[in-house]
mmCIF file of the N, C-alpha and C atoms, coordinates in Angstrom:
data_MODEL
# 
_entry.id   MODEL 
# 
loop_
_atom_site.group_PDB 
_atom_site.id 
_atom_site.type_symbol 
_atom_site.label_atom_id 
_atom_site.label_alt_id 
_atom_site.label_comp_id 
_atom_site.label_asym_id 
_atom_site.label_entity_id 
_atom_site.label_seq_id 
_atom_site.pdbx_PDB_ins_code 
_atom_site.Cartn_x 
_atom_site.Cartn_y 
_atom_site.Cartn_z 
_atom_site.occupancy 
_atom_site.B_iso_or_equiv 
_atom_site.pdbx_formal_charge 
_atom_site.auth_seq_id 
_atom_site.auth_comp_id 
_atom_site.auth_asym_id 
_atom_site.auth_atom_id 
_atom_site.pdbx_PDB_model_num 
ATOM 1   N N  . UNK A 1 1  ? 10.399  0.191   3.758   1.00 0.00 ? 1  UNK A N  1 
ATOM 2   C CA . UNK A 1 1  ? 9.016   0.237   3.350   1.00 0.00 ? 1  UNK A CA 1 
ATOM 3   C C  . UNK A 1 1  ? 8.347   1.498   3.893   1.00 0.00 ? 1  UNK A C  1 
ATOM 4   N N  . UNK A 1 2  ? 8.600   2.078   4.793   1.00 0.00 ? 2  UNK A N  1 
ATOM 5   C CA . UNK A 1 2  ? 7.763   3.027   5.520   1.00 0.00 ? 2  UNK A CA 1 
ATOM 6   C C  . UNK A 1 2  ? 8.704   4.224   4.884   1.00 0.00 ? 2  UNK A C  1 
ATOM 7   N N  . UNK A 1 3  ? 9.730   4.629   4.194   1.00 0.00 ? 3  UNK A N  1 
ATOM 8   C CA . UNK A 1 3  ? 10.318  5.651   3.518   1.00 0.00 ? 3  UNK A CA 1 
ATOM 9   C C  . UNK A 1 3  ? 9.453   5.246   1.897   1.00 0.00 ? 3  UNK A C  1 
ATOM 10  N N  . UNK A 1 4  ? 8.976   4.095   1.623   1.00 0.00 ? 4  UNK A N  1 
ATOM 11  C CA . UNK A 1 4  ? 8.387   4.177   0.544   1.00 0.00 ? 4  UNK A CA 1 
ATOM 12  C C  . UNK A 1 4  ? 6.829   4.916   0.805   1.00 0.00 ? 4  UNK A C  1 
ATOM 13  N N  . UNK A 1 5  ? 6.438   4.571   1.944   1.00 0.00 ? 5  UNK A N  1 
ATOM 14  C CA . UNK A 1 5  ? 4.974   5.267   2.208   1.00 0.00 ? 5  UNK A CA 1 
ATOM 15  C C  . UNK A 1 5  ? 4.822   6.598   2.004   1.00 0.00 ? 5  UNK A C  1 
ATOM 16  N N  . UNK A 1 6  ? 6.241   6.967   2.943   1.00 0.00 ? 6  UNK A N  1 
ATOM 17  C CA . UNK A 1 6  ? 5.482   8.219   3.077   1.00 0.00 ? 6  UNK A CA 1 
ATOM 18  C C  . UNK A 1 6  ? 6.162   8.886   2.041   1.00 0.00 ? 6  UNK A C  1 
ATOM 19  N N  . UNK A 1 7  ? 7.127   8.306   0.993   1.00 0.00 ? 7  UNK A N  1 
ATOM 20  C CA . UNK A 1 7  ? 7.341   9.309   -0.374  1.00 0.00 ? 7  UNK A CA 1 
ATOM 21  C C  . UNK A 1 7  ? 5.979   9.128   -0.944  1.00 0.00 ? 7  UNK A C  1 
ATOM 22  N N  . UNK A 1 8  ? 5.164   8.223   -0.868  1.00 0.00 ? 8  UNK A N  1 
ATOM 23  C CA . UNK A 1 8  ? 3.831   8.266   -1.839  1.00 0.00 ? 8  UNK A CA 1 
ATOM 24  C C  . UNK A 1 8  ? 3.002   9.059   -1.167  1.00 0.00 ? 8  UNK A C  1 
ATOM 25  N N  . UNK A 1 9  ? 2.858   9.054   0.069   1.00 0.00 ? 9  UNK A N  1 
ATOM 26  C CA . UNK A 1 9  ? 1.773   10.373  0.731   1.00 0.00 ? 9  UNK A CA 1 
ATOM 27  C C  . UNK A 1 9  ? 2.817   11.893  0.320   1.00 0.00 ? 9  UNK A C  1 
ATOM 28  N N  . UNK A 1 10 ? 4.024   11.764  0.162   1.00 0.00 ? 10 UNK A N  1 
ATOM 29  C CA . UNK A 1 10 ? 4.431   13.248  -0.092  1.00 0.00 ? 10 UNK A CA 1 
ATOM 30  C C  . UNK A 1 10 ? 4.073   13.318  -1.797  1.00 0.00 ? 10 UNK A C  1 
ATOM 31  N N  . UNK A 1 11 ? 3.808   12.333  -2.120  1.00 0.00 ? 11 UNK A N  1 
ATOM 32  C CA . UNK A 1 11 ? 4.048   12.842  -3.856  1.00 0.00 ? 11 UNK A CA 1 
ATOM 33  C C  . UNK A 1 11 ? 2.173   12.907  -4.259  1.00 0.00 ? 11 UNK A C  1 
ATOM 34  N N  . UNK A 1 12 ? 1.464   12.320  -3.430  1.00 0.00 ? 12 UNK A N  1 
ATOM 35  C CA . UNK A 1 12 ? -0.095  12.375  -3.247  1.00 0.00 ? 12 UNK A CA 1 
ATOM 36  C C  . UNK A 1 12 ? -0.534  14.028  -2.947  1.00 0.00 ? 12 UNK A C  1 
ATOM 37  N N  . UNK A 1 13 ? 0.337   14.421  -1.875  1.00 0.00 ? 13 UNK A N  1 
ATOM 38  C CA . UNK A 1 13 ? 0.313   16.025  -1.382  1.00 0.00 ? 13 UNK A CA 1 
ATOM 39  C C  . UNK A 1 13 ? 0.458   16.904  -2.043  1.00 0.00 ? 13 UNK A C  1 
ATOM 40  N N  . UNK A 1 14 ? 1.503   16.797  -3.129  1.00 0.00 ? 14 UNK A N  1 
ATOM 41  C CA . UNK A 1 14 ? 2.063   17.978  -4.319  1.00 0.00 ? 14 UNK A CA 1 
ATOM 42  C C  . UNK A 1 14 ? 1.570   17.673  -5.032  1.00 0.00 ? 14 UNK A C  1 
ATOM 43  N N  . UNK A 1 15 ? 0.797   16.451  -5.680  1.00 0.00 ? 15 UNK A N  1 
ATOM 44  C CA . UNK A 1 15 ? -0.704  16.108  -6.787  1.00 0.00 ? 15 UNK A CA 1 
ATOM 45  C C  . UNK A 1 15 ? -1.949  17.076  -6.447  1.00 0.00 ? 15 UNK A C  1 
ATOM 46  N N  . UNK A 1 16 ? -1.938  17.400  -4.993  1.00 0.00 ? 16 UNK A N  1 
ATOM 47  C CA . UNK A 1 16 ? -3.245  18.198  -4.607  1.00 0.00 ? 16 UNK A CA 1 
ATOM 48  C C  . UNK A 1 16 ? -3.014  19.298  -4.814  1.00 0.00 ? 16 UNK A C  1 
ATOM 49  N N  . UNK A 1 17 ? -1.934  19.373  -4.652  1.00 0.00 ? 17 UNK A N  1 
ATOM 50  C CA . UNK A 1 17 ? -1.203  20.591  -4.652  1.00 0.00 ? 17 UNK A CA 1 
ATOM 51  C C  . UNK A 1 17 ? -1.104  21.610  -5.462  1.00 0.00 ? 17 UNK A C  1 
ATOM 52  N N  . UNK A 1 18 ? -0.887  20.734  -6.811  1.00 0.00 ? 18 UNK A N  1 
ATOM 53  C CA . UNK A 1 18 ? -0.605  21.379  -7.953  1.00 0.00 ? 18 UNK A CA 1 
ATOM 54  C C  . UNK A 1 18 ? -2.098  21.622  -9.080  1.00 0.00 ? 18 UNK A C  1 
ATOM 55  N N  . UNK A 1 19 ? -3.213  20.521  -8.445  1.00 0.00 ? 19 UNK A N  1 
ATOM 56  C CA . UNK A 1 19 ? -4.461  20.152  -8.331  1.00 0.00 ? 19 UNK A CA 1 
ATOM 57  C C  . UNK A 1 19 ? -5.139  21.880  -7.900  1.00 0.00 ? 19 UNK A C  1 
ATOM 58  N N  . UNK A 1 20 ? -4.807  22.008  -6.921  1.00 0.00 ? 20 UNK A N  1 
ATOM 59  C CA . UNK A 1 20 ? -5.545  23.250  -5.929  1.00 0.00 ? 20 UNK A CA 1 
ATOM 60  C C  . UNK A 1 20 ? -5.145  24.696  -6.697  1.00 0.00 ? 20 UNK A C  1 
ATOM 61  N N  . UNK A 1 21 ? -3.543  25.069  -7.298  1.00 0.00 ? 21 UNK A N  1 
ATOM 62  C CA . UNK A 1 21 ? -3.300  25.900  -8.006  1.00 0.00 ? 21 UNK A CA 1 
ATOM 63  C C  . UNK A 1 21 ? -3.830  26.034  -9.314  1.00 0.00 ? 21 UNK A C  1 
ATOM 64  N N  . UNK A 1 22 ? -3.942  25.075  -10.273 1.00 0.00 ? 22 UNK A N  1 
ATOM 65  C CA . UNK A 1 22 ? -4.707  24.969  -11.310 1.00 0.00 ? 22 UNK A CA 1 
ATOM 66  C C  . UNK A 1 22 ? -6.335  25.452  -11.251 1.00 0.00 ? 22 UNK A C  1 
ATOM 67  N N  . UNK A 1 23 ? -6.900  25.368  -10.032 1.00 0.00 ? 23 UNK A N  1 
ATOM 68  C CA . UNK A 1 23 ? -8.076  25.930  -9.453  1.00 0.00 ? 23 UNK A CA 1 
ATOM 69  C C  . UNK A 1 23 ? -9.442  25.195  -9.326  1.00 0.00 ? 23 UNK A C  1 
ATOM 70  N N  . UNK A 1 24 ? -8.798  23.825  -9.404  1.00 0.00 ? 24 UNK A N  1 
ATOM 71  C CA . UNK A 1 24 ? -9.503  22.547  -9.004  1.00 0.00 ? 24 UNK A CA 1 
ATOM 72  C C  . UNK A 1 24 ? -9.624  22.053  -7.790  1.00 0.00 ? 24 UNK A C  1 
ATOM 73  N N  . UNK A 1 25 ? -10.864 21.865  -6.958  1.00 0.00 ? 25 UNK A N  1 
ATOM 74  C CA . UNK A 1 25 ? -11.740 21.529  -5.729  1.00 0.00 ? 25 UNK A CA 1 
ATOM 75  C C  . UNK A 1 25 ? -10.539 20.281  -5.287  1.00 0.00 ? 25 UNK A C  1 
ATOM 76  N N  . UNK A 1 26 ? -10.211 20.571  -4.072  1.00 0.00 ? 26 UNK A N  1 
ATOM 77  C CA . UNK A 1 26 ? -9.048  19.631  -3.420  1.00 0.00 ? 26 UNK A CA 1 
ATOM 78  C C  . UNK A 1 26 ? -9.520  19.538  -2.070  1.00 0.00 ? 26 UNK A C  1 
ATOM 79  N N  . UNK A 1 27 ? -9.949  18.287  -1.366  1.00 0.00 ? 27 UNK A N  1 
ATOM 80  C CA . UNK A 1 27 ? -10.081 18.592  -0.027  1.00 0.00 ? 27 UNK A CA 1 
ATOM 81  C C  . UNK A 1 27 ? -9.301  18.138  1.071   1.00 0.00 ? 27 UNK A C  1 
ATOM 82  N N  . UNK A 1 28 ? -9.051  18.100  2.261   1.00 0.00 ? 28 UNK A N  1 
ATOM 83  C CA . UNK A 1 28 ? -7.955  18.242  2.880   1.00 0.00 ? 28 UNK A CA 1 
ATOM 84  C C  . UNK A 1 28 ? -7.569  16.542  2.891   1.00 0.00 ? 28 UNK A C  1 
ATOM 85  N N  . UNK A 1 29 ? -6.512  16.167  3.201   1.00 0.00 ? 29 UNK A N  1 
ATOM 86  C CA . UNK A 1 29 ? -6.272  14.566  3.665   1.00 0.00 ? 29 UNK A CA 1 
ATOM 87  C C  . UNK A 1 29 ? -6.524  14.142  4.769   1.00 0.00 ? 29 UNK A C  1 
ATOM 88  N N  . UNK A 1 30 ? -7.058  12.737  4.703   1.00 0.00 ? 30 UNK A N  1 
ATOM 89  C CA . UNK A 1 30 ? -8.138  12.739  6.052   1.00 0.00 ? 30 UNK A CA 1 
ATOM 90  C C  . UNK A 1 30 ? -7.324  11.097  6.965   1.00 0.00 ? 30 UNK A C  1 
ATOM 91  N N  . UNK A 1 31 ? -7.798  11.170  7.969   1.00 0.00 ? 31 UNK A N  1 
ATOM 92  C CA . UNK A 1 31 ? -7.492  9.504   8.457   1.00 0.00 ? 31 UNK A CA 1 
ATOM 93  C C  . UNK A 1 31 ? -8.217  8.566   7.486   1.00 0.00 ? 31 UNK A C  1 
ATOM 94  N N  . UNK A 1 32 ? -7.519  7.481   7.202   1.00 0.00 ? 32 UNK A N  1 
ATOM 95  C CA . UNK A 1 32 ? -8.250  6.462   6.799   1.00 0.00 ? 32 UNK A CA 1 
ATOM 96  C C  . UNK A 1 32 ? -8.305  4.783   7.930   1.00 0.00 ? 32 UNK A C  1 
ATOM 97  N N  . UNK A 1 33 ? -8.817  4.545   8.072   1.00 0.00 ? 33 UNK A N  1 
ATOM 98  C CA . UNK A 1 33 ? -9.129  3.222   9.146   1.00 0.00 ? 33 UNK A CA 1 
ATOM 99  C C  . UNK A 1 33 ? -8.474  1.986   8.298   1.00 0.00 ? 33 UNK A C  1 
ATOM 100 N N  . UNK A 1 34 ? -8.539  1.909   7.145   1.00 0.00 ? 34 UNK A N  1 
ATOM 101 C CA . UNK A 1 34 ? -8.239  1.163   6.118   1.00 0.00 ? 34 UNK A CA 1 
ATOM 102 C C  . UNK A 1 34 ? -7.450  1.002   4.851   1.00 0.00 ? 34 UNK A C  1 
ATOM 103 N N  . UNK A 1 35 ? -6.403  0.385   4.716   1.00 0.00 ? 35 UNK A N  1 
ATOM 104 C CA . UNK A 1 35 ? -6.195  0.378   2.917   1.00 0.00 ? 35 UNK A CA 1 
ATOM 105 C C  . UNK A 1 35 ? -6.146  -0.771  2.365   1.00 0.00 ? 35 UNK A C  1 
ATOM 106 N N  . UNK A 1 36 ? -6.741  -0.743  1.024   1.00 0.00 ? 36 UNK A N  1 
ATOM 107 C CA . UNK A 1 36 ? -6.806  -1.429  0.519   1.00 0.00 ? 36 UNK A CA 1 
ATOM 108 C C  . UNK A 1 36 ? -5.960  -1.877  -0.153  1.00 0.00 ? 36 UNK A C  1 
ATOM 109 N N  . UNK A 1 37 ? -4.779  -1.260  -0.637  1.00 0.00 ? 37 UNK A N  1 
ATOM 110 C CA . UNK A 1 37 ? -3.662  -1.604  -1.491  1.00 0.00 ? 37 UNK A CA 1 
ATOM 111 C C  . UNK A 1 37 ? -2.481  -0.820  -0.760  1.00 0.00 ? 37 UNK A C  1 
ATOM 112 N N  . UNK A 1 38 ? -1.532  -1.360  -1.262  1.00 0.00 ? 38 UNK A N  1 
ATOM 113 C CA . UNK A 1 38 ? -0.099  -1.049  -1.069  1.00 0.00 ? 38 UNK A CA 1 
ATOM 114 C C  . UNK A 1 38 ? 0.992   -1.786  -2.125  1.00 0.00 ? 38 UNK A C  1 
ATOM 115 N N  . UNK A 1 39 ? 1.323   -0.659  -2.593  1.00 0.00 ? 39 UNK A N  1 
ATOM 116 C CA . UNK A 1 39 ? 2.073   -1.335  -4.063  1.00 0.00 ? 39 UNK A CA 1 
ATOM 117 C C  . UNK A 1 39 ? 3.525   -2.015  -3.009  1.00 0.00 ? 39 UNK A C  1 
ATOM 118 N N  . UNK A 1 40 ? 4.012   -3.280  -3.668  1.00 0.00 ? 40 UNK A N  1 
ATOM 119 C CA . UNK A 1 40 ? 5.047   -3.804  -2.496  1.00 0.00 ? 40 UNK A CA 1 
ATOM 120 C C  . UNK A 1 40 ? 5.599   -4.070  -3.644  1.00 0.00 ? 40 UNK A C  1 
ATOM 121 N N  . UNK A 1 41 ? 7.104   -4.163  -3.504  1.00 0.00 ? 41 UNK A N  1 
ATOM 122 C CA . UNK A 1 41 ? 8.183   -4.565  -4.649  1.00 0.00 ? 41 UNK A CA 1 
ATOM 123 C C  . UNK A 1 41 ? 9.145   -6.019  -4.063  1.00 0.00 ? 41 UNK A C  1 
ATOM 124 N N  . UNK A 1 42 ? 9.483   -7.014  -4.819  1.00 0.00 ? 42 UNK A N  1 
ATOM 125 C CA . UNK A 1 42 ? 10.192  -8.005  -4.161  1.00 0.00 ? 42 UNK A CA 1 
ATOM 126 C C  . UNK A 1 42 ? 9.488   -8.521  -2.990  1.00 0.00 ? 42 UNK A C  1 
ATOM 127 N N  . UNK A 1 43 ? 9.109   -9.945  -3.475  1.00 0.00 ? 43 UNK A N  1 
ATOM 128 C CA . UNK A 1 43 ? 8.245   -10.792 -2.615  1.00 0.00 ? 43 UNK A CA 1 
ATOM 129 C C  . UNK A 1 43 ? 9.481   -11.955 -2.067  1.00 0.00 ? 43 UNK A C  1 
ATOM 130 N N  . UNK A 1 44 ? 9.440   -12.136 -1.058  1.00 0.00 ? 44 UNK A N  1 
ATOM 131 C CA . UNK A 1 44 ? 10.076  -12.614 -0.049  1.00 0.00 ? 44 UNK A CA 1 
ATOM 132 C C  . UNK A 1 44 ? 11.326  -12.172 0.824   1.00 0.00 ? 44 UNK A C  1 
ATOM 133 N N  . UNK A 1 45 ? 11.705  -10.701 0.306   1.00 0.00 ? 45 UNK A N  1 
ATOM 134 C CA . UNK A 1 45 ? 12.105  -9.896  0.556   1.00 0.00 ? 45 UNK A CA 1 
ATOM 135 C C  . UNK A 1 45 ? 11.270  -8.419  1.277   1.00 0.00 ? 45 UNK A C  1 
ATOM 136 N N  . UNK A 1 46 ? 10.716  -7.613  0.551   1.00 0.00 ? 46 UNK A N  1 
ATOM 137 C CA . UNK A 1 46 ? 9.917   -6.731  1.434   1.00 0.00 ? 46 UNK A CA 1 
ATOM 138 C C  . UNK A 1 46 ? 8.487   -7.546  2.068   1.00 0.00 ? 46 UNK A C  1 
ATOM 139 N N  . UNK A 1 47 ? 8.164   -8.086  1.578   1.00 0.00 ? 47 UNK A N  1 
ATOM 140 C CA . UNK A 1 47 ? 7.106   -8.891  2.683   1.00 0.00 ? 47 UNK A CA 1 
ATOM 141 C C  . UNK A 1 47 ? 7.224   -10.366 1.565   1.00 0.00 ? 47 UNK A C  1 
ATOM 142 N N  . UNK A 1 48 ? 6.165   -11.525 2.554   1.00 0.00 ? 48 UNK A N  1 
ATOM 143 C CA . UNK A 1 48 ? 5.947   -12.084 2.932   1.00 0.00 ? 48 UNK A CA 1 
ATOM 144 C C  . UNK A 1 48 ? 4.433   -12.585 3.266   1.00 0.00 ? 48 UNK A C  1 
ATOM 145 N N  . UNK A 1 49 ? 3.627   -13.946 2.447   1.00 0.00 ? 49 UNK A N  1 
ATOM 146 C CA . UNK A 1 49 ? 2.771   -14.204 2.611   1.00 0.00 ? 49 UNK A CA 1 
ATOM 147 C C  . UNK A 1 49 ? 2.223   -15.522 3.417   1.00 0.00 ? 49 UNK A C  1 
ATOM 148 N N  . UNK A 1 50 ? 1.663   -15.528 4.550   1.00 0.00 ? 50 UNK A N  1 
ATOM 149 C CA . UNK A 1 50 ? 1.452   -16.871 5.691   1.00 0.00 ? 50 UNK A CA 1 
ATOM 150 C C  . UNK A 1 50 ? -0.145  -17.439 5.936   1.00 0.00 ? 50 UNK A C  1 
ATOM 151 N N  . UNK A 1 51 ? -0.454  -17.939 5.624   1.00 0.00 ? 51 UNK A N  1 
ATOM 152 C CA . UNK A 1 51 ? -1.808  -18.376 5.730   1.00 0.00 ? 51 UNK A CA 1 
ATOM 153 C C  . UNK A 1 51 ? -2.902  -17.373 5.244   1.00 0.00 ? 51 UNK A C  1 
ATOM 154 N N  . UNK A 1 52 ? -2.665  -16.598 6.664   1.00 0.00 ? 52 UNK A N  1 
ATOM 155 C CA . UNK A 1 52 ? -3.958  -15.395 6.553   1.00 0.00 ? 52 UNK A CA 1 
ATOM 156 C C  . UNK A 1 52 ? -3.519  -14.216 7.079   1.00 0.00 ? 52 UNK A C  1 
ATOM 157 N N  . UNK A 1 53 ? -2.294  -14.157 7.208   1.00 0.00 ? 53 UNK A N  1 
ATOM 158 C CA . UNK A 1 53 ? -1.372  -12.847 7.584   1.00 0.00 ? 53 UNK A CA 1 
ATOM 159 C C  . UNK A 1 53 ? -0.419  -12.555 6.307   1.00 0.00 ? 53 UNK A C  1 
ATOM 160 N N  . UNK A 1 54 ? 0.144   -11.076 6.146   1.00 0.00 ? 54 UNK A N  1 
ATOM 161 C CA . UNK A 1 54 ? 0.931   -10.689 5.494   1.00 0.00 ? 54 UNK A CA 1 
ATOM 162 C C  . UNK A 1 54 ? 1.975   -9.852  6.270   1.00 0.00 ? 54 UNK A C  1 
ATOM 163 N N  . UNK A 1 55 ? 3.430   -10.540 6.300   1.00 0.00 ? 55 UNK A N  1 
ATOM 164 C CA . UNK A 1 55 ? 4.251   -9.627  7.097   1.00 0.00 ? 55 UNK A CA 1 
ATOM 165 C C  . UNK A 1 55 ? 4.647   -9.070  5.749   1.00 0.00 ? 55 UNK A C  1 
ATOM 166 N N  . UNK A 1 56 ? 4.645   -7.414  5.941   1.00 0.00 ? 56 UNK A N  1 
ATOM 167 C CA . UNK A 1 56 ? 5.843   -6.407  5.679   1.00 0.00 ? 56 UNK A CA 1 
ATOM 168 C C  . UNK A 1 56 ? 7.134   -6.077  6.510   1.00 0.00 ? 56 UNK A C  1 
ATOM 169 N N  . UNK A 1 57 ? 7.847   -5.952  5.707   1.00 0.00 ? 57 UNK A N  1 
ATOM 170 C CA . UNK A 1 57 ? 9.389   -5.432  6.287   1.00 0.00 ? 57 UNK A CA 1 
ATOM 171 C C  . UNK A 1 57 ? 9.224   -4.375  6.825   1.00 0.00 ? 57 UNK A C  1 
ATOM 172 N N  . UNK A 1 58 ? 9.327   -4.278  8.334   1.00 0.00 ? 58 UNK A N  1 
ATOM 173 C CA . UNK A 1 58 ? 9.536   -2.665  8.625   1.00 0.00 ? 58 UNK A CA 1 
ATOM 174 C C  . UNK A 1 58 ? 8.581   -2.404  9.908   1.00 0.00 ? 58 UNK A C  1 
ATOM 175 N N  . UNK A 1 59 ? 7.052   -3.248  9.070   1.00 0.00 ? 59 UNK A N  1 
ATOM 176 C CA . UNK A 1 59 ? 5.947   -2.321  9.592   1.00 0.00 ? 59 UNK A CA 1 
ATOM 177 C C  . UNK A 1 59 ? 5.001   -3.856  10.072  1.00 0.00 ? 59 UNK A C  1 
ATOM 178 N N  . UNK A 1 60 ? 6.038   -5.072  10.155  1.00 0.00 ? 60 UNK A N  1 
ATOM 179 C CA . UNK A 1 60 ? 5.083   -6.372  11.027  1.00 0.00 ? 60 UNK A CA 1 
ATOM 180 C C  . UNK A 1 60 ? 3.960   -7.021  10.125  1.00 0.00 ? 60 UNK A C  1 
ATOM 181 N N  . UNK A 1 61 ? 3.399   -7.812  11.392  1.00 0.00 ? 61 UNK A N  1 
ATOM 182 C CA . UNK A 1 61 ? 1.914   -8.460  10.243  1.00 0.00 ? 61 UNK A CA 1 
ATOM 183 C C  . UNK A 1 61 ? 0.944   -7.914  10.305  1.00 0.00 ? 61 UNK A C  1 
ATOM 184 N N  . UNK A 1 62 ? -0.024  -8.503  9.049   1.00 0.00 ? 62 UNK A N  1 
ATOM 185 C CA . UNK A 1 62 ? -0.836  -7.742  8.514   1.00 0.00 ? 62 UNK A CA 1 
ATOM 186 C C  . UNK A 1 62 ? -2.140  -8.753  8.685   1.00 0.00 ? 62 UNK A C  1 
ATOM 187 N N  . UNK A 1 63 ? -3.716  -8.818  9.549   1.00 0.00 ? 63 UNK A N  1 
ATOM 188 C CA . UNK A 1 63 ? -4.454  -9.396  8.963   1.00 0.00 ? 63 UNK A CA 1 
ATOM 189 C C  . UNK A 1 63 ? -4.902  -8.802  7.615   1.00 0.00 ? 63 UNK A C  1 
ATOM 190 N N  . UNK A 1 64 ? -4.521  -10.366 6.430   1.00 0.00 ? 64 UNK A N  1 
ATOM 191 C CA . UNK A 1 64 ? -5.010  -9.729  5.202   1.00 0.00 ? 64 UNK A CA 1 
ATOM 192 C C  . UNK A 1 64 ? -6.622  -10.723 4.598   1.00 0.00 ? 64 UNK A C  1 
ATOM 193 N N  . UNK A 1 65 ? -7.328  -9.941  4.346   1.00 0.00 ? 65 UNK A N  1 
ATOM 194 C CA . UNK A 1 65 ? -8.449  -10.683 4.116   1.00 0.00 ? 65 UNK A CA 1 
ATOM 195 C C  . UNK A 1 65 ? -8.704  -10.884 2.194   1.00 0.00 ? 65 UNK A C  1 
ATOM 196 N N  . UNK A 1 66 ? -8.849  -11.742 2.215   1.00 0.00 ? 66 UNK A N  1 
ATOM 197 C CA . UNK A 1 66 ? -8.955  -12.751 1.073   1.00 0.00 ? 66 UNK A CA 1 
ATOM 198 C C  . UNK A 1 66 ? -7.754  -13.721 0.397   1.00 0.00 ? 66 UNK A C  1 
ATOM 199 N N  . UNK A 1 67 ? -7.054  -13.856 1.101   1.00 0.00 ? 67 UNK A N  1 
ATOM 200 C CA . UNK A 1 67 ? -5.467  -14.654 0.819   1.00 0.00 ? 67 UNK A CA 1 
ATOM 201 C C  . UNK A 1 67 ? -6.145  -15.753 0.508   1.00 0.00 ? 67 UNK A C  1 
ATOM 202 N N  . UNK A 1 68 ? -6.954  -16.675 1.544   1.00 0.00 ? 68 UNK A N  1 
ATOM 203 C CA . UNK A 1 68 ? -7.761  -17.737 0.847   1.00 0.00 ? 68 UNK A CA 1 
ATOM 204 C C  . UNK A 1 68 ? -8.225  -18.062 -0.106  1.00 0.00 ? 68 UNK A C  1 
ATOM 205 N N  . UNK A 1 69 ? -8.423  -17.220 -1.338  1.00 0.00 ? 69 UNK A N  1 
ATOM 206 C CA . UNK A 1 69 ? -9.095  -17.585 -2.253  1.00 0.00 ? 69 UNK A CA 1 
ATOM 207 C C  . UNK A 1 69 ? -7.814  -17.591 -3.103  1.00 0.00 ? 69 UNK A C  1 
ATOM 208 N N  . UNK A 1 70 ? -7.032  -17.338 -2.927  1.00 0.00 ? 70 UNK A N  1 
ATOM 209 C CA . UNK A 1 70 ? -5.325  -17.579 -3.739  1.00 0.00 ? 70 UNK A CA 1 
ATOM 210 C C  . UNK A 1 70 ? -5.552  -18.947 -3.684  1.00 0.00 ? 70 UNK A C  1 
ATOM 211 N N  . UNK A 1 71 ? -5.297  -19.657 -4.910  1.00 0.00 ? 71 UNK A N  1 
ATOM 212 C CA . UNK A 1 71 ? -5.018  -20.843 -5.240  1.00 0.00 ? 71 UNK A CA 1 
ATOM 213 C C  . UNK A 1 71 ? -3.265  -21.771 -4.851  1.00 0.00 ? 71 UNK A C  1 
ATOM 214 N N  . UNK A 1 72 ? -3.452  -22.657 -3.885  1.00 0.00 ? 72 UNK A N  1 
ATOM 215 C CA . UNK A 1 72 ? -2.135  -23.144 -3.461  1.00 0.00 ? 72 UNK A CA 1 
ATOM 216 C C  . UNK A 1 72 ? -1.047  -22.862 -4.408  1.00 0.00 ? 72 UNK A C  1 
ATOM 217 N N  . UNK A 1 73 ? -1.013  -23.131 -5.672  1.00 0.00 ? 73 UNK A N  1 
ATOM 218 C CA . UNK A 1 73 ? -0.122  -22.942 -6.731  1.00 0.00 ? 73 UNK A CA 1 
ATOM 219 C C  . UNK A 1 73 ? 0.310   -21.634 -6.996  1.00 0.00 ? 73 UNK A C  1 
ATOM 220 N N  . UNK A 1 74 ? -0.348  -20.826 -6.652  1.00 0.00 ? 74 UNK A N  1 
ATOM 221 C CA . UNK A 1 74 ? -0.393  -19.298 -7.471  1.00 0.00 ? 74 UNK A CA 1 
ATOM 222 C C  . UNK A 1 74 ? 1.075   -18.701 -7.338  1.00 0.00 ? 74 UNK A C  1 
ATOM 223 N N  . UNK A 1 75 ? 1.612   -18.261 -7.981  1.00 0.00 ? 75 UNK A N  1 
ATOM 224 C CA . UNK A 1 75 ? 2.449   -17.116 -8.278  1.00 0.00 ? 75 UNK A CA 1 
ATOM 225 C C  . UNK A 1 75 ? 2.238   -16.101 -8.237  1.00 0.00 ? 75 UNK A C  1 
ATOM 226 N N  . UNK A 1 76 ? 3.286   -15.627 -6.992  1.00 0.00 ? 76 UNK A N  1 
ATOM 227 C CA . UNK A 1 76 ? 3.347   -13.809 -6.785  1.00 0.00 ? 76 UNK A CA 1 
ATOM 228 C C  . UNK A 1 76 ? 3.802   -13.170 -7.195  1.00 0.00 ? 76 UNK A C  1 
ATOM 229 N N  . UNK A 1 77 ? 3.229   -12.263 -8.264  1.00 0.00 ? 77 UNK A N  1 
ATOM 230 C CA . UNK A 1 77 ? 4.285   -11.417 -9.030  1.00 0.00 ? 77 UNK A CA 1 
ATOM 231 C C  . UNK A 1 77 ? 4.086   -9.345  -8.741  1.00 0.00 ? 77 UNK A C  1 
ATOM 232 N N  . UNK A 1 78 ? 4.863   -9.131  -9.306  1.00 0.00 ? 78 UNK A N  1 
ATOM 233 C CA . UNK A 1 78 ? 4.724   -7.609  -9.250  1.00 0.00 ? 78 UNK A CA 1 
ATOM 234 C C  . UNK A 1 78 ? 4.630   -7.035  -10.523 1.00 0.00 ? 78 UNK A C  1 
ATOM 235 N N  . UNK A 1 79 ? 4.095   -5.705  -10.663 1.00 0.00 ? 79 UNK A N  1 
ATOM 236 C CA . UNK A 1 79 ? 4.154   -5.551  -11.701 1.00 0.00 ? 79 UNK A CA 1 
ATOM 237 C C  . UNK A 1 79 ? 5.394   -4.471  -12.208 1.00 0.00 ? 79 UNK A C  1 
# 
């Protein structure tokens, strides 16, 4: 999982990249405190959903906020 991250921050970098040569306003990449998404592939395999935590493979648990409103029944799918 964490070789999937950081191919998406390297392929985010050469988007700016190629962004900045074209001669379009690019500004630098910054800390973020937060994310909101993370595309994950194979559920019960790369992570894992528990009450009100989400373990990922690799990188531990996650407080995830709004799991609660998932309906007991629901199905996890990917796209």
């Amino acid at each position: 999982m964490k070789q999937y991250l950081i191919k998406r921050l390297q392929s985010n970098n050469k988007s700016l990249k190629t962004l900045h040569a074209k001669g379009k306003k690019t500004g630098k990449i910054k800390y973020r405190k937060a994310l909101h998404s993370i595309p994950l592939m194979q559920y019960g395999i790369t992570y894992k959903i528990k009450d009100k935590t989400a373990h990922i493979q690799g990188l531990g648990d996650f407080k995830a906020i709004g799991i609660d409103q998932m309906p007991c029944n629901a199905e996890v799918a990917t796209l």
